[in-house]
Structure formats: C-alpha cells, structure tokens
C-alpha positions in Angstrom: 58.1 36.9 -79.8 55.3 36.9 -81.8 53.9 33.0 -83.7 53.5 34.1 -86.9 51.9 31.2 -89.5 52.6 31.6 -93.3 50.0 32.3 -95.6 50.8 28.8 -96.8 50.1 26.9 -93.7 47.0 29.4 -93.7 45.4 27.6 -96.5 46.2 24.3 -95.8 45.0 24.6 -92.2 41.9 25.8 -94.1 41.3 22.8 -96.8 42.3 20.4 -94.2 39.2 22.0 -91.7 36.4 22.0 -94.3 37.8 18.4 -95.5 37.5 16.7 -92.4 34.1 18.7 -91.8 33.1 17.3 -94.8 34.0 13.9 -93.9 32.7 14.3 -90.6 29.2 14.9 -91.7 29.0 11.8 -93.6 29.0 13.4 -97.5 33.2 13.1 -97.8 35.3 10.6 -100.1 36.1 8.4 -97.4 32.9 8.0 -95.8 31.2 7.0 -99.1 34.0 4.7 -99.6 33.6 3.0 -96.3 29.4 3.0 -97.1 30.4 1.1 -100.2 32.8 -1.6 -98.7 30.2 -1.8 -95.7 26.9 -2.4 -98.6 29.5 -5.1 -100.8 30.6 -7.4 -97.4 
C-alpha cells in the first residue's frame, strides 16, 4: 500500500515549513513579539 498525502495536507505541510523557517531565523511574528516583551521588562 502506497502513503498517499492530499494536496491539502501538501500545502499546509508547506506554509507550516517556511513559517517556522521564518521564525527560526529570527525575522517571524513571534520572535519580534518576544524581542518586544524582552526590550519593555
């Protein structure tokens, strides 16, 4: 039996990836966020 993922779960697999890269690299919505809370305390 051939694992077969739908097109779907294709593309969400895909924004999820280049979200976290995002994020990972320091540039992403969260990371900013935490930079903020981090300057403000």
């Amino acid at each position: 039996m051939k694992f077969q993922i739908s097109e779907k779960w294709k593309k969400i697999l895909l924004i999820v990836v280049i979200v976290a890269a995002i994020e990972f690299s320091g540039y992403g919505f969260f990371a900013t966020l935490f930079r903020l809370i981090k300057s403000v305390s």
